[in-house]
TORGU-652333 format. One record per residue (C-alpha): residue number from 1; residue in one letter; x, y, z. Coordinates in pm, 1 decimal. Layout:
// TORGU-652333
PT_NUM_a_X_Y_Z
...
This chain:
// TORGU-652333
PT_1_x_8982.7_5085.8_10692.3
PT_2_x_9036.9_5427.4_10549.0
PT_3_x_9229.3_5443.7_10180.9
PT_4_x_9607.1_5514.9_10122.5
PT_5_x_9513.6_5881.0_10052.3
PT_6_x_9274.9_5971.6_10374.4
PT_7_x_9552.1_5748.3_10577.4
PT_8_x_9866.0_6022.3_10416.5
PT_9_x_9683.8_6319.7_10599.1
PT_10_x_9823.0_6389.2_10970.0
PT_11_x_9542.5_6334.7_11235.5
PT_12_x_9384.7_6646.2_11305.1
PT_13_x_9514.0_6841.7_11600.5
PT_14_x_9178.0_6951.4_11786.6
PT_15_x_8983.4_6585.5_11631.0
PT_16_x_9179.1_6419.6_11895.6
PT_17_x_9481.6_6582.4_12103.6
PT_18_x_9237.2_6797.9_12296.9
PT_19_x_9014.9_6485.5_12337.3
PT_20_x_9289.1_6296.0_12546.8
PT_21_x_9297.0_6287.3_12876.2
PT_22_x_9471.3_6538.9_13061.0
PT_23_x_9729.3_6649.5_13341.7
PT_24_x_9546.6_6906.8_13497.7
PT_25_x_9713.8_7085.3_13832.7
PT_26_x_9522.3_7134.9_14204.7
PT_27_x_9363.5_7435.1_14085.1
PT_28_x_9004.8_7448.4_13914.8
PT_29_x_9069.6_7432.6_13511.5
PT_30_x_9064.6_7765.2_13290.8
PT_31_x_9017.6_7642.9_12927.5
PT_32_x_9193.6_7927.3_12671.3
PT_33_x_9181.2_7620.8_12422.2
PT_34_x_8813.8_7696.9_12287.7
PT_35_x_8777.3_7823.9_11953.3
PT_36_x_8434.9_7960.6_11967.4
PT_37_x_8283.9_8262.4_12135.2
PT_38_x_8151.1_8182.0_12471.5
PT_39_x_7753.1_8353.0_12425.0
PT_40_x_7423.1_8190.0_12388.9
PT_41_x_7267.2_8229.0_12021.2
PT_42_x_7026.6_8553.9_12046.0
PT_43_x_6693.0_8516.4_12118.1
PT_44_x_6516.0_8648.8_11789.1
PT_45_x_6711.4_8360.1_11640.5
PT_46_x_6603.6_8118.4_11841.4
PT_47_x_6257.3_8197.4_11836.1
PT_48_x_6275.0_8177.1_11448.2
PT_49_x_6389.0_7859.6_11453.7
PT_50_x_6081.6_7777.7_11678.5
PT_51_x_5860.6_7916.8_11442.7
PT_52_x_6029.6_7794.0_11172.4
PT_53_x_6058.0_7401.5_11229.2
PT_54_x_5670.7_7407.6_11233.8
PT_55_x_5648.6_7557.0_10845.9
PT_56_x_5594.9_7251.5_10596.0
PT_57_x_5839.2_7341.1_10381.7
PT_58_x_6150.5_7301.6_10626.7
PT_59_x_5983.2_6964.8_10695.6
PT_60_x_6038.1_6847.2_10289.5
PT_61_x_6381.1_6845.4_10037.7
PT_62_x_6455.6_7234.8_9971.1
PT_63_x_6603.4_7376.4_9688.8
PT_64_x_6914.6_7235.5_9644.6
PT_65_x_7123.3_7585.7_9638.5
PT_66_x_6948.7_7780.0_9889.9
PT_67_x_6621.2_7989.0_9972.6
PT_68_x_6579.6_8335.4_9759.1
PT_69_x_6509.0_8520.4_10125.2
PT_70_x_6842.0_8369.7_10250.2
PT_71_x_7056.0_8484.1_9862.5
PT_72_x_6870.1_8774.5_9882.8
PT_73_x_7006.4_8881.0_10243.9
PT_74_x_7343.9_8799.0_10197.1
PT_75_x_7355.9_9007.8_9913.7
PT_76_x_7180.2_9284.7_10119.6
PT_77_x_7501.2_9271.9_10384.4
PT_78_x_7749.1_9265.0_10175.9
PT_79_x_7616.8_9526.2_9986.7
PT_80_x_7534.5_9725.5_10361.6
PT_81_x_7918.6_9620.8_10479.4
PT_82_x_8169.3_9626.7_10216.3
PT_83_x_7988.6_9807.7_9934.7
PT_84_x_8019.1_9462.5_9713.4
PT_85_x_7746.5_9402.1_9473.0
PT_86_x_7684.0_9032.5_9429.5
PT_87_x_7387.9_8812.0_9259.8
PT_88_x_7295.2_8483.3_9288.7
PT_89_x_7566.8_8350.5_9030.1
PT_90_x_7806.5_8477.0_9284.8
PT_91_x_7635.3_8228.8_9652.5
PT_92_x_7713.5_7914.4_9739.3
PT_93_x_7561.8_7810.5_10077.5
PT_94_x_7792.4_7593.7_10338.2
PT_95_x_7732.0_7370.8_10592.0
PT_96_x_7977.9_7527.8_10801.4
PT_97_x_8265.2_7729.7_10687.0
PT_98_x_8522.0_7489.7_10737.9
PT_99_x_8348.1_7228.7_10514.6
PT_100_x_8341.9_7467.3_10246.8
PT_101_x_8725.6_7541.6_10323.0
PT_102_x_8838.9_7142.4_10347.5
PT_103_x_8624.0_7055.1_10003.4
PT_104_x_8691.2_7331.9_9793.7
PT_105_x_9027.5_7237.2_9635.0
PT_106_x_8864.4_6906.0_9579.3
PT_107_x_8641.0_7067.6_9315.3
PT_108_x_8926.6_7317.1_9198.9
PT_109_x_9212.4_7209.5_9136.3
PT_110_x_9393.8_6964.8_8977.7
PT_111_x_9665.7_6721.3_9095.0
PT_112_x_10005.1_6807.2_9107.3
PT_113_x_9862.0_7178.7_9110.1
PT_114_x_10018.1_7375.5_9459.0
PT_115_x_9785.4_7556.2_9712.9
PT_116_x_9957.3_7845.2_9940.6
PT_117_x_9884.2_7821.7_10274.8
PT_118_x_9951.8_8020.7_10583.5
PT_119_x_10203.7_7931.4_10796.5
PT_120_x_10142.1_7998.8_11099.2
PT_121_x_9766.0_7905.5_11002.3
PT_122_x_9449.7_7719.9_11030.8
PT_123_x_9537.7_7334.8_11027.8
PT_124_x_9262.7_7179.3_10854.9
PT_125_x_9316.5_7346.5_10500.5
PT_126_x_9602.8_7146.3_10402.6
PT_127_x_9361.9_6825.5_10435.1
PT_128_x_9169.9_6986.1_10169.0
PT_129_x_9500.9_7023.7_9934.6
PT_130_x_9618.8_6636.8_10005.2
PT_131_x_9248.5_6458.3_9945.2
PT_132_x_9264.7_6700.0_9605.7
PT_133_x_9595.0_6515.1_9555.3
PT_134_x_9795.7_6904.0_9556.5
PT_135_x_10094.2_7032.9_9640.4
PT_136_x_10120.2_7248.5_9957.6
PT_137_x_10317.1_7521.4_9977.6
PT_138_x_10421.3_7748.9_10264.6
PT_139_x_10314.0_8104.4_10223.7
PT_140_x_10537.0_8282.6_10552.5
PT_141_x_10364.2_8507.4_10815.7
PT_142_x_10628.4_8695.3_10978.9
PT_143_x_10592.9_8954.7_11280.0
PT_144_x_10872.4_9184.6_11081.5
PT_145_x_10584.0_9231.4_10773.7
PT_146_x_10308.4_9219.1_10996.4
PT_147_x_10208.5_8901.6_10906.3
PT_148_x_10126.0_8939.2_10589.4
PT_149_x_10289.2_8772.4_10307.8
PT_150_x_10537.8_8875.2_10082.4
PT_151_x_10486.3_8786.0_9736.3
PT_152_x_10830.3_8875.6_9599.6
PT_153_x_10992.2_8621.5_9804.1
PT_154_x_10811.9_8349.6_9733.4
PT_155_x_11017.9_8068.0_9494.6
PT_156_x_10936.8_8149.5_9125.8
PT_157_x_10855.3_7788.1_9009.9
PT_158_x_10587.4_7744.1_9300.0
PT_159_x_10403.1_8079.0_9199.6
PT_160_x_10420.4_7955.0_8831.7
PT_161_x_10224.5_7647.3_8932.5
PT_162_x_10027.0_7766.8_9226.3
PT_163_x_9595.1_7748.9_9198.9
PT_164_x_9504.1_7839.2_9491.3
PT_165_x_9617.1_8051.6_9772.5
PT_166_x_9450.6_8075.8_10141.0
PT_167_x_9471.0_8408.2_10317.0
PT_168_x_9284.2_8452.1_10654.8
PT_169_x_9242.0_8760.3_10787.8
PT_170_x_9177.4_8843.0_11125.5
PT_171_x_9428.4_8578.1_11154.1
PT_172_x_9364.6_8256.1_11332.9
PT_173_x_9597.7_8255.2_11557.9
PT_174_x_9768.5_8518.6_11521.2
PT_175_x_9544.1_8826.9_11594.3
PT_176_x_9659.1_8963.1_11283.3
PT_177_x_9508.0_9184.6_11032.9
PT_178_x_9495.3_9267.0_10650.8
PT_179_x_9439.8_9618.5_10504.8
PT_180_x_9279.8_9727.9_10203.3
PT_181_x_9624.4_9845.2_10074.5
PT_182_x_9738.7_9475.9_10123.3
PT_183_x_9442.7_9292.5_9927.8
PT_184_x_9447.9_9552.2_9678.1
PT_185_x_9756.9_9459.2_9574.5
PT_186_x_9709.0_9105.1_9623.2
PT_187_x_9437.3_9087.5_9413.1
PT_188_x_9690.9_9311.9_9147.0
PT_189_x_9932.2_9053.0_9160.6
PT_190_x_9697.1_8736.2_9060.4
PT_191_x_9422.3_8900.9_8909.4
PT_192_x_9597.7_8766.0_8581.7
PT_193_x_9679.9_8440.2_8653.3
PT_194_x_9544.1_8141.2_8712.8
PT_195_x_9607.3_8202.3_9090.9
PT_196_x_9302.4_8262.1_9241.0
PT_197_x_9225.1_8344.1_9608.0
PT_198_x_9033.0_8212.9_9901.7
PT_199_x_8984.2_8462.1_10187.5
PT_200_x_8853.5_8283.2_10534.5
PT_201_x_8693.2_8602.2_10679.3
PT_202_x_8554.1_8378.9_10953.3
PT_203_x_8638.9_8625.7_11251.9
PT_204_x_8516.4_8944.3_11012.4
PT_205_x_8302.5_9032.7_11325.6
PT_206_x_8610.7_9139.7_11579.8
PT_207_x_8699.0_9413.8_11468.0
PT_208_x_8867.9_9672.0_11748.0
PT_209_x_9079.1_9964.7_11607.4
PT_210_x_8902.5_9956.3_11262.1
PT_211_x_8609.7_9781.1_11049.0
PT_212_x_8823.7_9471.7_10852.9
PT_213_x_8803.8_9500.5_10477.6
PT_214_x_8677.9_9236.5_10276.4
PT_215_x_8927.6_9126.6_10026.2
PT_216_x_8624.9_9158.3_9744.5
PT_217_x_8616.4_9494.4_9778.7
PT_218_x_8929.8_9518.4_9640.5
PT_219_x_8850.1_9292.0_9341.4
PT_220_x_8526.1_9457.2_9285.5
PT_221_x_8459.2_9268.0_8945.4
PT_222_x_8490.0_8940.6_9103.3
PT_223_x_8787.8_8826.9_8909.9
PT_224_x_8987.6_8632.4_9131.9
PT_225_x_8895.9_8593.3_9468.8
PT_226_x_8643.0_8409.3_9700.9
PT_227_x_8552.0_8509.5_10042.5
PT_228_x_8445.6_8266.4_10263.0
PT_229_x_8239.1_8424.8_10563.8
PT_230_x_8114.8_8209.9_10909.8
PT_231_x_7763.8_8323.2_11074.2
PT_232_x_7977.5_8067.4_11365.7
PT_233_x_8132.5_8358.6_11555.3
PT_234_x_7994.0_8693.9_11500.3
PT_235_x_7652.8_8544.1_11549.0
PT_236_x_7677.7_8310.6_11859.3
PT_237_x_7587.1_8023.8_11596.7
PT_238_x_7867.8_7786.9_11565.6
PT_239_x_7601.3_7434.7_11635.7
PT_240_x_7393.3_7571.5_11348.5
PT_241_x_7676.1_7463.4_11110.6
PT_242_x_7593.4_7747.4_10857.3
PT_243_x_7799.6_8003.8_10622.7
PT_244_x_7800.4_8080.9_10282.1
PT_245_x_8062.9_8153.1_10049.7
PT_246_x_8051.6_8499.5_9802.9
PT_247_x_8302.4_8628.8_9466.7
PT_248_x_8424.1_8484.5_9184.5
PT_249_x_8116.6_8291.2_8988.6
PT_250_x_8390.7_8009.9_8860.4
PT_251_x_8490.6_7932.5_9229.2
PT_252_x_8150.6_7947.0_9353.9
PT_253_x_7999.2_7727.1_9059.3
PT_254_x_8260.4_7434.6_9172.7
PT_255_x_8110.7_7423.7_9547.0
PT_256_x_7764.3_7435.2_9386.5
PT_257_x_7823.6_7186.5_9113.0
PT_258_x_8008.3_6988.3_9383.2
PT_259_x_7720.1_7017.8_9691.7
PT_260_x_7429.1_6925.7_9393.5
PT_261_x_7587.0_6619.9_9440.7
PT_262_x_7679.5_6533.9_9788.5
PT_263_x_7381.8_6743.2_9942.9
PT_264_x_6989.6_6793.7_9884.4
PT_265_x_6941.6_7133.9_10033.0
PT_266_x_7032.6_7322.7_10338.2
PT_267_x_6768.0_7241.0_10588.8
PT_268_x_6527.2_7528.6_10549.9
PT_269_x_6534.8_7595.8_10926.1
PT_270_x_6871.5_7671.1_10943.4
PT_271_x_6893.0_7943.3_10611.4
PT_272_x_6555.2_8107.2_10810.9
PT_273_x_6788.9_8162.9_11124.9
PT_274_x_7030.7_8326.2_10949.3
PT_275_x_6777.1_8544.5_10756.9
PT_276_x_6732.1_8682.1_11125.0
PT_277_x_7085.0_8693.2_11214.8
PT_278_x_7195.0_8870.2_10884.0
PT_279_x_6855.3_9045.6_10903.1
PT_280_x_6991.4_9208.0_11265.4
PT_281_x_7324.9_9183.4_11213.3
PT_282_x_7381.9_9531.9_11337.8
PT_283_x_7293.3_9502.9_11693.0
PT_284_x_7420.8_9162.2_11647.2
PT_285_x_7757.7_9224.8_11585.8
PT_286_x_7807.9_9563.8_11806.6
PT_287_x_7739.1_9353.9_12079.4
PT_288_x_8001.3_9105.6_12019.0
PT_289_x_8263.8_9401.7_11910.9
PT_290_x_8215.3_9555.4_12259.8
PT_291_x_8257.3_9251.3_12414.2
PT_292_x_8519.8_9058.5_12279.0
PT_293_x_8707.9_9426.1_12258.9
PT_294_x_8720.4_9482.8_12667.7
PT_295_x_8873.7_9149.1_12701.1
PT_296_x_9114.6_9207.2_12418.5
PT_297_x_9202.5_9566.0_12580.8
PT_298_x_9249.9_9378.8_12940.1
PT_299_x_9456.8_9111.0_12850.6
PT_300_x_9692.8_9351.6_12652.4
PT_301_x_9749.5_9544.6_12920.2
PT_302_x_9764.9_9313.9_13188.3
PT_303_x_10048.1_9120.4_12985.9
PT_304_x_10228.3_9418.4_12848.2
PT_305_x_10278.1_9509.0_13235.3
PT_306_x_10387.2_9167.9_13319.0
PT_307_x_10654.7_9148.2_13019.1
PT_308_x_10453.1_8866.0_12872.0
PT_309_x_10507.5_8882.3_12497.1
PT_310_x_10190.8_8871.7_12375.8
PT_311_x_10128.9_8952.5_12024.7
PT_312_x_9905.8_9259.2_11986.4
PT_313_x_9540.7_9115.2_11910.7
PT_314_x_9434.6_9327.2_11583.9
PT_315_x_9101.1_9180.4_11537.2
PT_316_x_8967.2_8823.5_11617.4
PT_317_x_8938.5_8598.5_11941.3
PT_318_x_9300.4_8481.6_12004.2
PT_319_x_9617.5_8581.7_12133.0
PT_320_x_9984.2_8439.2_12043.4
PT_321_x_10248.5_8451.0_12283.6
PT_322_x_10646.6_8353.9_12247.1
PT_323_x_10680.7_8069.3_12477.8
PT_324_x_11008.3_8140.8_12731.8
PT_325_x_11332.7_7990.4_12700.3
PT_326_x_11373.1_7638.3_12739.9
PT_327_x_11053.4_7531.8_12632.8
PT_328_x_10861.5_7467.2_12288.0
PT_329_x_10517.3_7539.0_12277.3
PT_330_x_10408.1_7166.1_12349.9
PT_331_x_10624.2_7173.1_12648.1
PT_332_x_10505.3_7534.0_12773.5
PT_333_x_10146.1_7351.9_12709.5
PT_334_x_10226.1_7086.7_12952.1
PT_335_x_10367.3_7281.0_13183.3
PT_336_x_10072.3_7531.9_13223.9
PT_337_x_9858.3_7238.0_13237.6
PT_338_x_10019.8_7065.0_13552.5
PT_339_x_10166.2_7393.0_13722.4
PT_340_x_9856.9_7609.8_13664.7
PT_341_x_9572.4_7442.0_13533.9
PT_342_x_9556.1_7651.6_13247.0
PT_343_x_9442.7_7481.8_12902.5
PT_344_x_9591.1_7655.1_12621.1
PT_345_x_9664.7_7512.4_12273.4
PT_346_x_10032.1_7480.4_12148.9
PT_347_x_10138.1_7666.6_11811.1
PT_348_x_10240.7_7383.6_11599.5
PT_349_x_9965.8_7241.2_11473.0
PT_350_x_9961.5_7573.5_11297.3
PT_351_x_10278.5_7494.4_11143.7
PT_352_x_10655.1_7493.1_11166.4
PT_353_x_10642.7_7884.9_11282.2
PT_354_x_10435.7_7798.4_11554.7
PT_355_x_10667.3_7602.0_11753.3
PT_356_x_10755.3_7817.4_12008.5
PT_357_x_10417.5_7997.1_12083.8
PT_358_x_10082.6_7892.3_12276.2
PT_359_x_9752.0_8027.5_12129.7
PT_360_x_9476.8_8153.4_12382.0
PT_361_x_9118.7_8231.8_12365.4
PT_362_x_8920.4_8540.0_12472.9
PT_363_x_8636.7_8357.4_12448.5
PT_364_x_8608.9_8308.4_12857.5
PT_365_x_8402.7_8531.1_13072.5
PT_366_x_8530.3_8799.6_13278.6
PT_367_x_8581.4_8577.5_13573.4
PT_368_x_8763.5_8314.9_13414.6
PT_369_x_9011.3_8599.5_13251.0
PT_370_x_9097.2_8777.5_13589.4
PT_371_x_9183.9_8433.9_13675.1
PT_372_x_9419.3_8362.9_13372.8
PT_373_x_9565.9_8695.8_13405.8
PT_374_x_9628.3_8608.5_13813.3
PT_375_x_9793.7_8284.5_13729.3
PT_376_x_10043.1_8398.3_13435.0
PT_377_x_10142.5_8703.7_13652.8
PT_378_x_10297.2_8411.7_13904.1
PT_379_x_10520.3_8315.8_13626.0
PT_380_x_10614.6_8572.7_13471.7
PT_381_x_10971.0_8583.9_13550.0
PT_382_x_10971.3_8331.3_13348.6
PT_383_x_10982.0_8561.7_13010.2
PT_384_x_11229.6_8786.3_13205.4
């Protein structure tokens, strides 16, 4: 039986709600619930991990914080991307992003200390703040700032003994984006304090009016903020279970000090993959912007015309739309289910703004969007 502490944190949302069984309508099921982009890993990475299983050193213990090829390459695209200059000091290797983002107030902070997070917002970051025994605190994402937070209203006392806060950016699930104006001045307002900043740049890949800034570009000395970035999306790689996390040497010490004792080196196999994949990131990553930027571009338009309120996607692989009257988004979730046999996943395991919005996912085919689009255009008097 689990402790008194693992037992205080809420289940988590898509470890078992999605896993229940469902009420699915007459009509075949479109799933808008998935999280991850819908395309088979490329083949060059593929073939390196063919190649690369065979090589007796993936087949032995590796060094403990990561190959030099695989350091060396991230600090090659960061440099290439966001004109960031890292070294080795400033790597720590994950086994998958949100690992990194559960664990890392674990090794930060200490208890009693508050964590910001985003509300609405990924789920799974306040488990991180509750197993590190913290203090959560709501950092508000509202559609009249553009979803971006605003520092001056935040309560005094809570900024006084805030650590940590989480910024994510495109926004999962909101769509939203973050300028350089905005993390410039972030990073202005903590850079001395002991706030210090954790940027999930997981969907850094989908990016459709502009290129998303990296929040270390705007804290080019490394003082205060961590990004955290996922080859999951961009790079069709989310089974690998690989990312790394880049910025301030302090933050990035505490995962490494922390992993030298709960791991024994990335498997060699999977840091050679992503060699390749940061290696040809370009065509890589064009691929997925021209993809993932049709959909976005059809399902704007094809619910702007039906009076569907969705919120515009900025960057990233989800949509968020205002729920009609009468319903919550739990309800609305139901009812899409039975009525349409459309999966979507409700907004409040997000957080308390979420209640009355549904997230989707562009991570279908064309197909399966036509069909969404068909289905919500037969109820869209609804939103009338």
């Amino acid at each position: 039986m689990a402790n008194e502490l693992l037992n205080s944190i809420p289940p988590s949302y898509f470890g078992g709600a999605m896993s229940k069984k469902m009420d699915i309508g007459k009509l075949p099921l479109l799933n808008l619930a998935v999280g991850i982009p819908d395309g088979e890993t490329p083949d060059l990475i593929k073939e390196t991990v063919t190649e690369s299983v065979y090589m007796p050193e993936n087949q032995r213990y590796g060094t403990f914080r990561g190959k030099q090829s695989f350091k060396d390459a991230i600090i090659r695209f960061y440099k290439e991307h966001y004109d960031v200059g890292l070294d080795e000091g400033n790597i720590a290797l994950l086994y998958g992003t949100k690992s990194g983002l559960v664990q890392f107030p674990m090794t930060f902070i200490e208890p009693g200390e508050g964590v910001y997070l985003p509300n609405p917002g990924y789920p799974d970051y306040m488990a991180g703040v509750k197993l590190a025994r913290g203090e959560v605190y709501d950092l508000p994402l509202l559609a009249e700032n553009d979803f971006l937070p605003d520092y001056e209203s935040l309560d005094a006392d809570e900024v006084s003994n805030a650590r940590l806060i989480y910024l994510n950016y495109p926004s999962n699930p909101l769509g939203a984006v973050a300028t350089k104006e905005f993390f410039d001045a972030t990073v202005e307002k903590f850079k001395d304090t002991k706030t210090r900043i954790v940027h999930d740049f997981a969907y850094a890949a989908f990016s459709f009016d502009k290129k998303h800034p990296s929040i270390l570009s705007s804290d080019p000395d490394l003082e205060c903020s961590m990004e955290i970035y996922s080859l999951s999306k961009g790079f069709n790689m989310s089974g690998f279970r690989v990312g790394f996390a880049v910025g301030n040497k302090e933050m990035v010490e505490s995962i490494n000090i922390y992993q030298d004792h709960t791991q024994t080196g990335m498997w060699g196999v999977l840091q050679d993959a992503a060699v390749t994949a940061l290696q040809h990131e370009a065509e890589i990553l064009d691929e997925q912007h021209i993809k993932f930027q049709k959909r976005r571009d059809i399902i704007e338009k094809a619910f702007e015309e039906a009076g569907i309120p969705l919120n515009p996607v900025s960057g990233g692989i989800f949509g968020w739309i205002r729920v009609p009257e009468g319903y919550e988004g739990e309800s609305f979730t139901g009812f899409l289910l039975r009525e349409k046999s459309i999966l979507v996943t409700p907004g409040k395991p997000f957080g308390s703004r979420g209640r009355n919005y549904i997230r989707i996912s562009l991570a279908v085919d064309d197909e399966v969007l036509d069909a969404v689009i068909e289905r919500f255009d037969t109820i869209k008097e609804m939103w009338q």
